[in-house]
N, C-alpha and C positions, 0 to 999 in steps of 0.2 A: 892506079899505082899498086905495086906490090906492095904488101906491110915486109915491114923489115922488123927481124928483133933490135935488141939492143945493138946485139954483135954482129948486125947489116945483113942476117942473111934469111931468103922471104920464108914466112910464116903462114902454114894451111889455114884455112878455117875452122875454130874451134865448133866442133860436133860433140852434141849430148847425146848421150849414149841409151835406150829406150829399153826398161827394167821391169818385170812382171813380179807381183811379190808373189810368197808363196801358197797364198788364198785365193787367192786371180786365179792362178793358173789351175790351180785344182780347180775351181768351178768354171773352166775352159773346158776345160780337157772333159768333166762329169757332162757337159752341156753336149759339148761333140758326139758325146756317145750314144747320148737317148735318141739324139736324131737319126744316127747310124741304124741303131738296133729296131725303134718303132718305125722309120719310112719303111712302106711297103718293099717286100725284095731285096731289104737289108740285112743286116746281120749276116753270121756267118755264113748263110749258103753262097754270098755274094764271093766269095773266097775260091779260090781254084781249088777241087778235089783231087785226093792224092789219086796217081796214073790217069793222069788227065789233065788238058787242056782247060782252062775255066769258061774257056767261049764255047767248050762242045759239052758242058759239066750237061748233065739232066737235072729238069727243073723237079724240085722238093714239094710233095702237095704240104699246103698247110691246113690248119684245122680251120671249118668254114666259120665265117665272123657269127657272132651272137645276132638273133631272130630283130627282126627290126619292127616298130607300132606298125602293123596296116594300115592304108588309109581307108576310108572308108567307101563303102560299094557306092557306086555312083548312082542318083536318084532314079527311082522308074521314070520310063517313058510315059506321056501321056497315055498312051493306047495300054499301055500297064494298069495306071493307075484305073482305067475305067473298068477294067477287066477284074481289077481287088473289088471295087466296087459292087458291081454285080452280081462277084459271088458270096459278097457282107449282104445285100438286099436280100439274094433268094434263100440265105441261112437264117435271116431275122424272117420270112417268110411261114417257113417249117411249121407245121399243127403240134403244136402241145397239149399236154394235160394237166389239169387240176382239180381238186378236190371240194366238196362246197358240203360243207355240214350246216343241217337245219337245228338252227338254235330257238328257245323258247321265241313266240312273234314272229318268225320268218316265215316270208313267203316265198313261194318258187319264181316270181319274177320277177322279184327285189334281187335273190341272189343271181339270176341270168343276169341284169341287167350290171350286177355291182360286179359282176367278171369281166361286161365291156359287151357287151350285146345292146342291142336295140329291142326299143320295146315291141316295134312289131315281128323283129326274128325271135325273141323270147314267147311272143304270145302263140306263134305259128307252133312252137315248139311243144308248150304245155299243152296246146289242142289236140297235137298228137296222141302226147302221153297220155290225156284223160280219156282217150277210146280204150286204153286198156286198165286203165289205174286210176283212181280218181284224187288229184293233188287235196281234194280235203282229209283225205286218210294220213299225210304225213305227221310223222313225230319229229320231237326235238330227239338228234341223236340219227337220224336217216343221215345216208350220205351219199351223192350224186356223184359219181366220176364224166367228165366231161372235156371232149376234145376240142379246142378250137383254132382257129388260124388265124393269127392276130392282125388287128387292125393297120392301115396307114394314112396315116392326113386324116381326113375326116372320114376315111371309112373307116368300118365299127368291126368288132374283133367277127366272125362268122363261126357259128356253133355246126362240126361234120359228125359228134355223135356226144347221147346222153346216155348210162348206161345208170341201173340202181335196183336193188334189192332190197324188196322192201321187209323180206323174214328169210328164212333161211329156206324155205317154199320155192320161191320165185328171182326171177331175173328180169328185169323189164330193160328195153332198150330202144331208143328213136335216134334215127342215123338218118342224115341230108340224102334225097333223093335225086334235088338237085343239082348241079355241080355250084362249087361258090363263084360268086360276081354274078348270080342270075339276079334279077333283079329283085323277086318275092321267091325266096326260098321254100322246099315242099318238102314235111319231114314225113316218117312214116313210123312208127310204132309195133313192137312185137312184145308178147312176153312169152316166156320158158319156164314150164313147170321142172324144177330141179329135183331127182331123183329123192327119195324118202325109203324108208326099212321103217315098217311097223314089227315090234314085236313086242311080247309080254315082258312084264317085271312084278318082280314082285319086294316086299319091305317088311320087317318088322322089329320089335321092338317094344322095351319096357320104359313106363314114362317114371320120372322123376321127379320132373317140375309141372310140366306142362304137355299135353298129348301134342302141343303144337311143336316143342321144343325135340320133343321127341321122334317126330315123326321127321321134322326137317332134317336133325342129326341124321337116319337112316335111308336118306336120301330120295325120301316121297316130295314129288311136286307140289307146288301150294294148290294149282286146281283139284290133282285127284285128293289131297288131303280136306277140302272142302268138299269135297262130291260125299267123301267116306261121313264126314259130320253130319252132311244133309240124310244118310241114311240111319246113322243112328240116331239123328235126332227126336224121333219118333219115342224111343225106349228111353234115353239118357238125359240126364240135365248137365251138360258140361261142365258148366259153371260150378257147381254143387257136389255132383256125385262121384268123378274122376277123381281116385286116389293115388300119391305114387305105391307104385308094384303094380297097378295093372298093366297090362298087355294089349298090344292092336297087332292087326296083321292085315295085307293088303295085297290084292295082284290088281295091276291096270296096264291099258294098252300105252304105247309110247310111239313117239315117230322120230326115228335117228334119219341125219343127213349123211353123204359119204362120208366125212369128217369121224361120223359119231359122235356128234353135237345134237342134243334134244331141241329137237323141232318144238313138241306141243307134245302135252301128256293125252291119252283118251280116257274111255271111259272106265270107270272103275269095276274089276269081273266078279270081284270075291271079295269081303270084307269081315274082320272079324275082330271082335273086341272081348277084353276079359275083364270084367268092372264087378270089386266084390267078390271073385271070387265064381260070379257067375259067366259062363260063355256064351256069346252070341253071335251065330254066324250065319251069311247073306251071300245068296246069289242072285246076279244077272239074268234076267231074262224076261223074252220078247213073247206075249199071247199070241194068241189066236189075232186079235184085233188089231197089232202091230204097237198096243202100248207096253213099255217097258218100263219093270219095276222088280225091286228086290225082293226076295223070297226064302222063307228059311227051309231047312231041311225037309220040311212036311208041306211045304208049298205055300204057308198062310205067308200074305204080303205083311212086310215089314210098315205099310203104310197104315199110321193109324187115324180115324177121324180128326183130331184135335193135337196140334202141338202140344206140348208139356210146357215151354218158354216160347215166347214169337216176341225175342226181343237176345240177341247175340251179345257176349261177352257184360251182361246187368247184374246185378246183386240185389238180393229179395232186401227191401226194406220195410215193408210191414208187409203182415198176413193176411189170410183171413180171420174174421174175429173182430170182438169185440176191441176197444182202442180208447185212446183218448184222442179226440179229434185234434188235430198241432195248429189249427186254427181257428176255429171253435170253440175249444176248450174243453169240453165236455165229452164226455165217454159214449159211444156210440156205435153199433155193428157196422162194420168194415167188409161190405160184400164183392171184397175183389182182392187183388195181390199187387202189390208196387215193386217195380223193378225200378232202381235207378240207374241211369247211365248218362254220360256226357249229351247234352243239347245234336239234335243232329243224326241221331243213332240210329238207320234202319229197323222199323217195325213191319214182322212181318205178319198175312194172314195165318193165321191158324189153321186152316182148313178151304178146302174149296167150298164156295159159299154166294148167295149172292148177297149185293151190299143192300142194308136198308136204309143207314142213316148215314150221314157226311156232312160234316157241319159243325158250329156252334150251338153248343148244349148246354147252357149256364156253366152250372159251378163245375163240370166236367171239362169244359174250353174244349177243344177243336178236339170232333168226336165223333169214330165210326163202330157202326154194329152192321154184325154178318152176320145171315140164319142162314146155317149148314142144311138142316135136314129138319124135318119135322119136331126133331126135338132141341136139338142144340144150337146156341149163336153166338158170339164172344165180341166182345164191348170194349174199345180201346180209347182211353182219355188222355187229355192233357198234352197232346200232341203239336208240334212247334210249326206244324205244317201236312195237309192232310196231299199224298197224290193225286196229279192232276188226272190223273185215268180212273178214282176211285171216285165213282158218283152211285148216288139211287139208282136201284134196277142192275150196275153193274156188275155181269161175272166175274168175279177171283178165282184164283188156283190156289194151293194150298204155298206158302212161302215166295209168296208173291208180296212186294215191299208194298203198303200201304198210307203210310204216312213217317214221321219222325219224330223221334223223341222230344218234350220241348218241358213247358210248365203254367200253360196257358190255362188257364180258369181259376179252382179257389186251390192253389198248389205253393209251395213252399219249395221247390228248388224241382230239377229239371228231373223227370221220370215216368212212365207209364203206367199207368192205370188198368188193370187187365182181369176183366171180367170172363166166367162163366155161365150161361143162362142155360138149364136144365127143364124142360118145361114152366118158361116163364119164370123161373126163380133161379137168383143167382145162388153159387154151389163153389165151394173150394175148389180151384182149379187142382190142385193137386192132389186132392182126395179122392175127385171123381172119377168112375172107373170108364172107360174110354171103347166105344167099338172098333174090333179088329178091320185091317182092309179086305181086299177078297182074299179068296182062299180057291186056288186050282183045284178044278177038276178033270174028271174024263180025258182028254185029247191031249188038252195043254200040261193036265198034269203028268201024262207018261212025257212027253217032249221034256217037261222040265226032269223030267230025274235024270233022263238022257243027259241032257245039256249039265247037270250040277256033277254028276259021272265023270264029262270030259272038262271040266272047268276042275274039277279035284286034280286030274292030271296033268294041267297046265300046272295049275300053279305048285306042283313039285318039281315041274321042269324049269318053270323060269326065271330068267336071270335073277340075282339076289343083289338086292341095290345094297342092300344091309352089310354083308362082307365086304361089298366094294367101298362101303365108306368107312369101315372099320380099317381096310389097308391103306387108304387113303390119309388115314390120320396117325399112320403109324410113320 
């Protein structure tokens, strides 16, 4: 049926009319667009170009998109990975080097073996070395440079060179003869005398405190500064008669390396002292018989019979003379001189001599006597230990160490006891007058002016350690 209105005539279907408010459509219309403008190829190039067709437009480059994460490189191959392999094995292979300092208690085949050696390619190793250097000569402070090519699994590191200098002299070196993985390794051993320059020097200088203090300052070696003591020892008592203001002076030989690093001092050529006021000056020089001894201007040796002290850095505590005995009690002639010094203190002989007595000697305690010559013998007590090479019948030279200071017998604290015997009677050592040593003649004594001639002219020539330590401390 048709609907009819009131007024019978038919009526459409009522239709609702479909309305966008004004929010909608704005976020329609904003939506449409970003699709428009971000789909690729959109935006306005998509538009026809003015004089042109849009379907023949030429396409627009655009700017290339932003770099994207890589992925990552695909894993090696098998046949790769064994090939990293092999060349990780044969670089952990490689000989290295390291260092091995000898510290106080080391031994050389504690350290082979604490690097990773075995003990029989260690011992192989030291066998070598001891054909030309003998491992008991090491010190703490030597230092072994050593190559080796490290161990795997259970085999042990292998040593292909030891290399070591044991002074500034020498080079010692043992290097594998046989190739490594032999089964008993073969080392071989060399040393190399390293190049040296001997020349003169010379030093002097005024003491202050001490000749020792002084001499070090001007830059004399401790050996020739000992050598120089050993010859005026004869004339001077260190201990006693060195004043500050006197004067020393010195030439001795020297051995420089390339560097100009002192090797070792030699011997002392010239020595000269100024004590009191008075001068005393000595040359080097070699006799006829090939012994060598210091000699003054006129040729008479500086060697005299008898020490004046045979007893280094002491302090006279009683005299000769009468005393009161400090254990005893009672007053008593005193026929000898006491030096005190620390327990221990090298005593030396006085003179070349042979020994008569060694031993215990009552209230003397541990006690030797030497007769020089026909007339003279010197008697040393109280001693804390006498040397093992000093027996009865024994030859000595003259400051040759004979026993050690101590306090053994009827003694009151640690010191020497030091007798003069003058035909059978003892005599103040320091009173008694002393025979000179030789005295050049003939042959030897023209050689020796010659020789004292060109020894004056070295030592105007040679280097001056004294300036150099003077700028040194500037």
């Amino acid at each position: 049926m048709t609907p009819y209105d009131s007024d019978d005539r038919p009526r459409a279907a009522a239709r609702r009319p479909f309305k966008l408010g004004g929010a909608a459509l704005a976020g329609t219309l904003a939506l449409a667009a970003g699709l428009y403008f971000a789909w690729p190829g959109g935006g306005p190039d998509l538009l026809p170009q003015p004089g042109g067709d849009a379907a023949f437009a030429e396409p627009v480059e655009h700017p290339a998109p932003p770099d994207r994460p890589q992925l990552a490189a695909a894993a090696p191959t098998p046949l790769e990975a064994q090939s990293d392999a092999a060349a990780n094995e044969a670089l952990l292979d490689d000989p290295f080097e390291m260092t091995l300092t000898v510290e106080p208690g080391d031994t050389l085949m504690a350290m082979l073996t604490d690097a990773g050696l075995d003990r029989g390619e260690a011992h192989r190793a030291i066998q070598a070395l001891a054909e030309v250097y003998s491992p008991r000569k090491l010190k703490p402070g030597h230092e072994f440079s050593i190559t080796l090519r490290p161990g795997a699994g259970e085999r042990p590191a292998a040593l292909e060179r030891l290399l070591f200098e044991p002074d500034l002299t020498q080079t010692i070196q043992v290097v594998r003869a046989a190739p490594v993985g032999q089964e008993a390794a073969v080392f071989t051993a060399e040393a190399a005398d390293r190049p040296v320059t001997v020349r003169r020097a010379r030093a002097h200088g005024a003491i202050d405190s001490s000749l020792y203090q002084a001499a070090v300052d001007a830059g004399v070696p401790l050996p020739a500064l000992g050598e120089m003591i050993n010859v005026f020892a004869f004339d001077l008592d260190f201990q006693r008669e060195i004043q500050p203001g006197d004067r020393f002076s010195l030439m001795f030989e020297e051995k420089r390396d390339e560097e100009d690093r002192l090797v070792e001092s030699g011997a002392v050529l010239l020595a000269e002292m100024t004590v009191g006021g008075k001068q005393r000056r000595y040359y080097r020089f070699e006799d006829a018989d090939g012994f060598v001894d210091y000699y003054d201007a006129d040729g008479r040796s500086v060697r005299k019979a008898l020490l004046r002290t045979p007893v280094d850095g002491a302090r006279i505590s009683s005299r000769f003379g009468k005393r009161k005995h400090p254990i005893l009690g009672y007053t008593r002639m005193h026929k000898g001189m006491d030096f005190a010094a620390p327990t221990g203190t090298p005593i030396y002989a006085a003179g070349d001599g042979v020994v008569e007595v060694a031993g215990w000697n009552g209230g003397f305690g541990k006690y030797v006597r030497i007769r020089h010559n026909g007339t003279f013998k010197t008697a040393y007590a109280h001693m804390s230990r006498i040397d093992s090479r000093v027996k009865p019948g024994q030859r000595v030279r003259q400051r040759q160490i004979i026993g050690y200071v101590g306090t053994t017998g009827r003694s009151t604290g640690p010191h020497l006891h030091y007798e003069v015997h003058q035909n059978g009677r003892q005599v103040n050592p320091q009173g008694v007058k002393l025979p000179t040593g030789k005295v050049l003649a003939g042959a030897d004594k023209t050689r020796f002016q010659s020789a004292m001639r060109e020894l004056e002219v070295q030592f105007a020539e040679a280097a001056d350690l004294s300036k150099t330590q003077t700028a040194d401390a500037r």
